[in-house]
HTML snippet that shows the backbone in 3Dmol.js (N, CA, C, O; Angstrom):
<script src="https://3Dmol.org/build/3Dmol-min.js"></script>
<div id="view" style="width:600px;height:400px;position:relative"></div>
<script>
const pdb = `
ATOM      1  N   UNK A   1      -5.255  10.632   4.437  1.00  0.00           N
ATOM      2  CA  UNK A   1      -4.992   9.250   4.739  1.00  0.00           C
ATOM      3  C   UNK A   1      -3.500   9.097   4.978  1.00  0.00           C
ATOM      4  O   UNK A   1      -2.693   9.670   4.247  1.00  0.00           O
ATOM      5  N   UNK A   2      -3.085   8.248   6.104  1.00  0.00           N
ATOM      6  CA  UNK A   2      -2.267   7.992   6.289  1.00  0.00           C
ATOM      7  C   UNK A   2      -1.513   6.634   6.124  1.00  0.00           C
ATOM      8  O   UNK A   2      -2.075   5.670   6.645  1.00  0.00           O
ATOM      9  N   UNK A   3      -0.377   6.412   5.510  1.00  0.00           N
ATOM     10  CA  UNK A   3      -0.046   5.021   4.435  1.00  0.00           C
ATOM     11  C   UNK A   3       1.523   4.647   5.304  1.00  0.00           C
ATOM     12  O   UNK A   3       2.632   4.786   4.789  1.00  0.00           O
ATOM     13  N   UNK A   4       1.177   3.990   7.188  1.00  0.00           N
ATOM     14  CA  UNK A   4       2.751   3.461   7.448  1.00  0.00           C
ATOM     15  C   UNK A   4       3.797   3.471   6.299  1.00  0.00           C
ATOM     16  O   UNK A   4       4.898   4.020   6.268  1.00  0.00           O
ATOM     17  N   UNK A   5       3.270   2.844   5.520  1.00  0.00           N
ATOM     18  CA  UNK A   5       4.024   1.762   4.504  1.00  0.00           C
ATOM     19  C   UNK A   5       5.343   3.046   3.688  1.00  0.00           C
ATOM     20  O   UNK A   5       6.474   2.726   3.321  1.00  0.00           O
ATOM     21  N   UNK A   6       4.732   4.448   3.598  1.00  0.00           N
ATOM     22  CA  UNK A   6       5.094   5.603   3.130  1.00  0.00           C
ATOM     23  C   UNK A   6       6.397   6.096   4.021  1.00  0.00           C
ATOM     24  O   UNK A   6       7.280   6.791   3.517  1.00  0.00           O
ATOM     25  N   UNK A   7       6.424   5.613   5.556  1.00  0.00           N
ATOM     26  CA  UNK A   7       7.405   6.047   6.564  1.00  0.00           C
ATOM     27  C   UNK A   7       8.518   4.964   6.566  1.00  0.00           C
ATOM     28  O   UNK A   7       9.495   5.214   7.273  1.00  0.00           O
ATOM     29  N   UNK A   8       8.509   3.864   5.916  1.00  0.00           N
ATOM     30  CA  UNK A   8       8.952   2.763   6.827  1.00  0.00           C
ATOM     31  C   UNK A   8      10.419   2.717   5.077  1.00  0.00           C
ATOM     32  O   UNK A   8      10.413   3.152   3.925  1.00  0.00           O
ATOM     33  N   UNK A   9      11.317   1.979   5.893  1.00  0.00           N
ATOM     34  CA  UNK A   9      12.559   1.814   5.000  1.00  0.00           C
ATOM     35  C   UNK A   9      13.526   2.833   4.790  1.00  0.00           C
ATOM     36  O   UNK A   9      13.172   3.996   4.988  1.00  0.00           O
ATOM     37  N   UNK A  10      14.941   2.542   4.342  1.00  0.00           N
ATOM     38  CA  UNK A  10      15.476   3.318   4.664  1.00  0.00           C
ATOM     39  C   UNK A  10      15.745   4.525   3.407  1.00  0.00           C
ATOM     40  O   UNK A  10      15.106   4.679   2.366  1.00  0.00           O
ATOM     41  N   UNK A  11      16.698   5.149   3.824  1.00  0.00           N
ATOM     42  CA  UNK A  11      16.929   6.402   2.630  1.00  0.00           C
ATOM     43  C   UNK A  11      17.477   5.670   1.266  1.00  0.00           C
ATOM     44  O   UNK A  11      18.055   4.593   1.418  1.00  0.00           O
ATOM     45  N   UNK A  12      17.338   6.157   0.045  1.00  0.00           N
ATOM     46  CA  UNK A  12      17.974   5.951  -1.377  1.00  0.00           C
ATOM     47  C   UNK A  12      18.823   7.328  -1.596  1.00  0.00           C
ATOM     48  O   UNK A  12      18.764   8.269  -0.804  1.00  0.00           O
ATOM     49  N   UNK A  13      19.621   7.317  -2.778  1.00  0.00           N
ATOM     50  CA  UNK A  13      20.565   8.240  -3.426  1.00  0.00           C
ATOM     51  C   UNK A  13      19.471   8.960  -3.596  1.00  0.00           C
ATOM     52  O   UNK A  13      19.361  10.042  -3.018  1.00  0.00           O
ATOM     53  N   UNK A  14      18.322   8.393  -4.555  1.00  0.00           N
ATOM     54  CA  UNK A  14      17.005   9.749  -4.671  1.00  0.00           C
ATOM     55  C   UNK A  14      16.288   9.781  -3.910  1.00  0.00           C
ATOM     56  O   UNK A  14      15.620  10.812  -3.992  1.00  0.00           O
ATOM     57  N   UNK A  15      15.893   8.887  -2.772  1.00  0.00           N
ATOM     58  CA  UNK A  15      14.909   9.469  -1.987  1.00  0.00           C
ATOM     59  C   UNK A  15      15.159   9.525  -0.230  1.00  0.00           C
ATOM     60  O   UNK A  15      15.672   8.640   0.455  1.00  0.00           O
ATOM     61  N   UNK A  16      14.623  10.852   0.229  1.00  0.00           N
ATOM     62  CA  UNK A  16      15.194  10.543   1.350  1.00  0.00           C
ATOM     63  C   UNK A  16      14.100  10.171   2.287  1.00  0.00           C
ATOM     64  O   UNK A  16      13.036  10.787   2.238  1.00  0.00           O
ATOM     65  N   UNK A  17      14.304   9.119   3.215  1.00  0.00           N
ATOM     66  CA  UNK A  17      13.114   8.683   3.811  1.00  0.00           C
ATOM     67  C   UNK A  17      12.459  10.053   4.641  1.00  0.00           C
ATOM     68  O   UNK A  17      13.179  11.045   4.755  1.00  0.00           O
ATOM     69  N   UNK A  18      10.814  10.067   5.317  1.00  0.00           N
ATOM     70  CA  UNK A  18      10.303  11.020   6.264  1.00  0.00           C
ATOM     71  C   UNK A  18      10.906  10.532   7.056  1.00  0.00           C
ATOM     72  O   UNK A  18      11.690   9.583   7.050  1.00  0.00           O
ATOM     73  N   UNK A  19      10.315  11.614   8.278  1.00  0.00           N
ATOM     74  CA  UNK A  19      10.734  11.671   9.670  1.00  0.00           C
ATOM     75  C   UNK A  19       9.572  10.425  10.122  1.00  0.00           C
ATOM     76  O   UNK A  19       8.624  10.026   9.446  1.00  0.00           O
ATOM     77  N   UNK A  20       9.920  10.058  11.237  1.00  0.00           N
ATOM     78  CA  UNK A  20       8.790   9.404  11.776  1.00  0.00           C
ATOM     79  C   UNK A  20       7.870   9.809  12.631  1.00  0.00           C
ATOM     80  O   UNK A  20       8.136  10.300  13.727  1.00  0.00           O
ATOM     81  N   UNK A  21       6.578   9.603  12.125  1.00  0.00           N
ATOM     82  CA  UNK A  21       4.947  10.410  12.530  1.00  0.00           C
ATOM     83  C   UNK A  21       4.858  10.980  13.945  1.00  0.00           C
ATOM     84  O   UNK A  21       4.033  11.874  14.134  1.00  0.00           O
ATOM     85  N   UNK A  22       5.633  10.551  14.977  1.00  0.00           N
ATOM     86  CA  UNK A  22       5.763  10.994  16.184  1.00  0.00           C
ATOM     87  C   UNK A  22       4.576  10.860  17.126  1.00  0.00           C
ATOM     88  O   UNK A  22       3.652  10.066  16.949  1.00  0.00           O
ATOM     89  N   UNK A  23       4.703  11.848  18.309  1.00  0.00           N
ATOM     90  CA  UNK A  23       3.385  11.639  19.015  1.00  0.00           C
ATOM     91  C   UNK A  23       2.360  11.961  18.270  1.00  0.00           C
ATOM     92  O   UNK A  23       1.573  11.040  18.051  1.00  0.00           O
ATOM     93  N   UNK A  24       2.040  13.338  17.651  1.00  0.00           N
ATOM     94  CA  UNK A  24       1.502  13.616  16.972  1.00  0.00           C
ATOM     95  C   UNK A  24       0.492  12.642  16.082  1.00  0.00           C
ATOM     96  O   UNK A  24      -0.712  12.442  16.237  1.00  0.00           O
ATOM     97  N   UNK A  25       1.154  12.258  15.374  1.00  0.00           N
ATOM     98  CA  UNK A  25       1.182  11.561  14.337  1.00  0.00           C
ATOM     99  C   UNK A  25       0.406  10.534  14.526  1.00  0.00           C
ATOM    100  O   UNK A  25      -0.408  10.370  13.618  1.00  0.00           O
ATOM    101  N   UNK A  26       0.346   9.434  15.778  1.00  0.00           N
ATOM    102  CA  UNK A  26       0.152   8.459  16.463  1.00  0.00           C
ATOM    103  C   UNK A  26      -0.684   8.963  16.661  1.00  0.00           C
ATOM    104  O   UNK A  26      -1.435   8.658  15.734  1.00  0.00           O
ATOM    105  N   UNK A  27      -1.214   9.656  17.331  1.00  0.00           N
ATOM    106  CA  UNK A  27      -2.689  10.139  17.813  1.00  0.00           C
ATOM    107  C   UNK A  27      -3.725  10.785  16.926  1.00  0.00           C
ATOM    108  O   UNK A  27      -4.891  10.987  17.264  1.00  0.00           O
ATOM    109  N   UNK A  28      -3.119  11.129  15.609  1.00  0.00           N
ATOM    110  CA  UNK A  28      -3.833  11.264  14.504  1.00  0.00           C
ATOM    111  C   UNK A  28      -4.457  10.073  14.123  1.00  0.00           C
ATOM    112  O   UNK A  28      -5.679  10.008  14.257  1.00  0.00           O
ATOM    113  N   UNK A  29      -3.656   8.836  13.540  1.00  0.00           N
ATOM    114  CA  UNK A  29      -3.978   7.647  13.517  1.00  0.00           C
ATOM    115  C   UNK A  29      -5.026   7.294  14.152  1.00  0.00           C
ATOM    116  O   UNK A  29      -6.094   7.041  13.593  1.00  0.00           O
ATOM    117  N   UNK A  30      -4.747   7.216  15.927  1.00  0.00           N
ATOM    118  CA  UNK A  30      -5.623   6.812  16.919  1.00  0.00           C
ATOM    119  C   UNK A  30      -7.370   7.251  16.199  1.00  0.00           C
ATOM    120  O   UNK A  30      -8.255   6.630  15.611  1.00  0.00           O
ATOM    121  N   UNK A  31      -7.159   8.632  16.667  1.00  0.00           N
ATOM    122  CA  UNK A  31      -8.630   9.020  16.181  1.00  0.00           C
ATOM    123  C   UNK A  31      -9.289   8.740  14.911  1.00  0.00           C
ATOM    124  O   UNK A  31     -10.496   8.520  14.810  1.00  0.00           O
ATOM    125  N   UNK A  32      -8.199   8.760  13.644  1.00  0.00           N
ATOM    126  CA  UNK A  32      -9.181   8.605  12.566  1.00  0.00           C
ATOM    127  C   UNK A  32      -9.571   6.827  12.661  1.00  0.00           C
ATOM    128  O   UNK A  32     -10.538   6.539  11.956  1.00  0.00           O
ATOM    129  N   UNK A  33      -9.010   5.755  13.354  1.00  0.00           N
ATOM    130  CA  UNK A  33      -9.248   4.783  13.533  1.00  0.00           C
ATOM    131  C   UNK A  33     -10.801   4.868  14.178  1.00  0.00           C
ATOM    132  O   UNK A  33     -11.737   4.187  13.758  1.00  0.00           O
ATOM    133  N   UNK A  34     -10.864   5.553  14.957  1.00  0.00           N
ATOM    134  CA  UNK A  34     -12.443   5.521  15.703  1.00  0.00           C
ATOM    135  C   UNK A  34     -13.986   5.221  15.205  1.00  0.00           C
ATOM    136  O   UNK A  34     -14.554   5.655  14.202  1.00  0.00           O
ATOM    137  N   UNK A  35     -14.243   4.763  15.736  1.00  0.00           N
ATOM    138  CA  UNK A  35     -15.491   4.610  14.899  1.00  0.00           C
ATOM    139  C   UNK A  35     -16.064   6.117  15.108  1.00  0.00           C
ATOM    140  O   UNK A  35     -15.677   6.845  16.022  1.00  0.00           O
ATOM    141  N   UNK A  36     -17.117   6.520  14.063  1.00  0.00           N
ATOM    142  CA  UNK A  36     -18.394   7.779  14.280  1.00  0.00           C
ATOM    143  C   UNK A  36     -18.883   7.469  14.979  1.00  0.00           C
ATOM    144  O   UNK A  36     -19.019   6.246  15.024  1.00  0.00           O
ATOM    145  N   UNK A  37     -19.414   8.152  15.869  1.00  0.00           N
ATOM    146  CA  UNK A  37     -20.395   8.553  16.450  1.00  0.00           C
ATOM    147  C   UNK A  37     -22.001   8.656  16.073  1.00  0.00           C
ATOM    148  O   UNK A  37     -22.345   9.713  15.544  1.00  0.00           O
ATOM    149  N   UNK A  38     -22.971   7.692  16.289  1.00  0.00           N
ATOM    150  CA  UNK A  38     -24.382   7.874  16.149  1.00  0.00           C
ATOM    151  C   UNK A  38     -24.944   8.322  16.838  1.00  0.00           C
ATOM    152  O   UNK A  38     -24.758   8.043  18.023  1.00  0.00           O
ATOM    153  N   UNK A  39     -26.016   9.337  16.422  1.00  0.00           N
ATOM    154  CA  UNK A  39     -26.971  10.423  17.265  1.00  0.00           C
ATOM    155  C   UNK A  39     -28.026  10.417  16.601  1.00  0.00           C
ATOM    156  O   UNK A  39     -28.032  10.304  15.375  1.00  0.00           O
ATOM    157  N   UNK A  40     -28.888  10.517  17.197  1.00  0.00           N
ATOM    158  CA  UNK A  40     -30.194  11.182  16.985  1.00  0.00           C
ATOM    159  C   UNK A  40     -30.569  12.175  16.542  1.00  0.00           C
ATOM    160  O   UNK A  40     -30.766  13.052  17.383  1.00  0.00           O
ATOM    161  N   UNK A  41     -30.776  12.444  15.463  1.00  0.00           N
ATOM    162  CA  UNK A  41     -31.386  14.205  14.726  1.00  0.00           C
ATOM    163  C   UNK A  41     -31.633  14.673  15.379  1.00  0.00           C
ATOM    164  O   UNK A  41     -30.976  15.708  15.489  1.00  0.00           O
ATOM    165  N   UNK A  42     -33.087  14.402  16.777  1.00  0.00           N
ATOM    166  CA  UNK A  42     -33.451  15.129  17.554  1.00  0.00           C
ATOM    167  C   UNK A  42     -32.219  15.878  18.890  1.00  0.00           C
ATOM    168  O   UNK A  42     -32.271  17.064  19.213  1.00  0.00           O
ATOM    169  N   UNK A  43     -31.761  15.425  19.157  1.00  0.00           N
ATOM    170  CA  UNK A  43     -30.202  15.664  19.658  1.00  0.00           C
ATOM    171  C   UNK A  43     -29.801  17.064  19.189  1.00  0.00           C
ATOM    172  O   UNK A  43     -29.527  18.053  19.868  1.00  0.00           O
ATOM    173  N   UNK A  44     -29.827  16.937  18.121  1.00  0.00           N
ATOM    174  CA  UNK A  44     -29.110  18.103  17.000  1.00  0.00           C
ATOM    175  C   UNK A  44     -30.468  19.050  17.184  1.00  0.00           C
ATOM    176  O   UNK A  44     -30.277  20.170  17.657  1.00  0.00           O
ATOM    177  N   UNK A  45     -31.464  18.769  16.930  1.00  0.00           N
ATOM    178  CA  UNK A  45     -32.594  19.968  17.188  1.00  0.00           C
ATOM    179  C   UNK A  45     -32.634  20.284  18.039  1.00  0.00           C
ATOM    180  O   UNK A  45     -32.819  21.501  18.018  1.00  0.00           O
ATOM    181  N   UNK A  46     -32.541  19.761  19.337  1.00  0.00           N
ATOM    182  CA  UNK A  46     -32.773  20.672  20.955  1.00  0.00           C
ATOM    183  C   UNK A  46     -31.824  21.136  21.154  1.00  0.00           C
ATOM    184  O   UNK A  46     -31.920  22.101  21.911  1.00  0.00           O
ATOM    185  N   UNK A  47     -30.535  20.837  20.712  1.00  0.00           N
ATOM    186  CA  UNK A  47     -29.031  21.733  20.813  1.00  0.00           C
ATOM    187  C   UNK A  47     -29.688  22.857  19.964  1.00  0.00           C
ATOM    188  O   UNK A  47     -29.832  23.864  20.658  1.00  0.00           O
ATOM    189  N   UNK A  48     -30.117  23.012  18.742  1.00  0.00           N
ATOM    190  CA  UNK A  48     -30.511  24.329  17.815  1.00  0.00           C
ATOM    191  C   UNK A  48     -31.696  25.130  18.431  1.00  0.00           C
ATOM    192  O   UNK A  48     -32.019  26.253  18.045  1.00  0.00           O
ATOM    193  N   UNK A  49     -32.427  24.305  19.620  1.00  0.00           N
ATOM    194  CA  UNK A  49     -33.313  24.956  19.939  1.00  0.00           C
ATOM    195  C   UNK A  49     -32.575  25.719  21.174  1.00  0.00           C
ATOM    196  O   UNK A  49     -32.894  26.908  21.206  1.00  0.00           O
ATOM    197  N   UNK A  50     -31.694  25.341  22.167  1.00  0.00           N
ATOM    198  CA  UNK A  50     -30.910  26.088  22.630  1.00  0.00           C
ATOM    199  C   UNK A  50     -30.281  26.834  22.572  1.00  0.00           C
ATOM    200  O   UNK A  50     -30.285  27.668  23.477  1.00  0.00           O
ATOM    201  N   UNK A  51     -29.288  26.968  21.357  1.00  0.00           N
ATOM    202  CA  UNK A  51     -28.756  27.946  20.540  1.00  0.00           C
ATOM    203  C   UNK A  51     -29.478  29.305  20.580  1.00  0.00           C
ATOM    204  O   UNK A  51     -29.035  30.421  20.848  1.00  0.00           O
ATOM    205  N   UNK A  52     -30.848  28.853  20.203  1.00  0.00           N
ATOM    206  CA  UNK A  52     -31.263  30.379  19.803  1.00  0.00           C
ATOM    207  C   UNK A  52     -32.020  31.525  20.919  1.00  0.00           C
ATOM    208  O   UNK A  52     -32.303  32.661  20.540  1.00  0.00           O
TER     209      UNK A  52
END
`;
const viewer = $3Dmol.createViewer("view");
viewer.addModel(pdb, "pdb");
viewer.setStyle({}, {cartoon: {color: "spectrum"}});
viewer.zoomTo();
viewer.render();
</script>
């Protein structure tokens, strides 16, 4: 999990702020924002029946 709130403000004597999340970072976000994906079991069985 990712907590903005953890990046944001500036440095202290004890702490030194992170870097900021970058592209990277941003597009991590992006995706875990996504909703799942719903499928059909059967979906998953004719892929396993292909498989083999």
């Amino acid at each position: 999990m990712i907590d903005q709130a953890h990046y944001d403000g500036p440095s202290t004597d004890r702490v030194k702020a992170p870097p900021p999340l970058g592209r990277m970072g941003a597009r991590i976000q992006e995706l875990a924002s996504t909703p799942v994906a719903q499928r059909s079991i059967d979906l998953y069985a004719a892929l396993a029946e292909v498989a083999r």
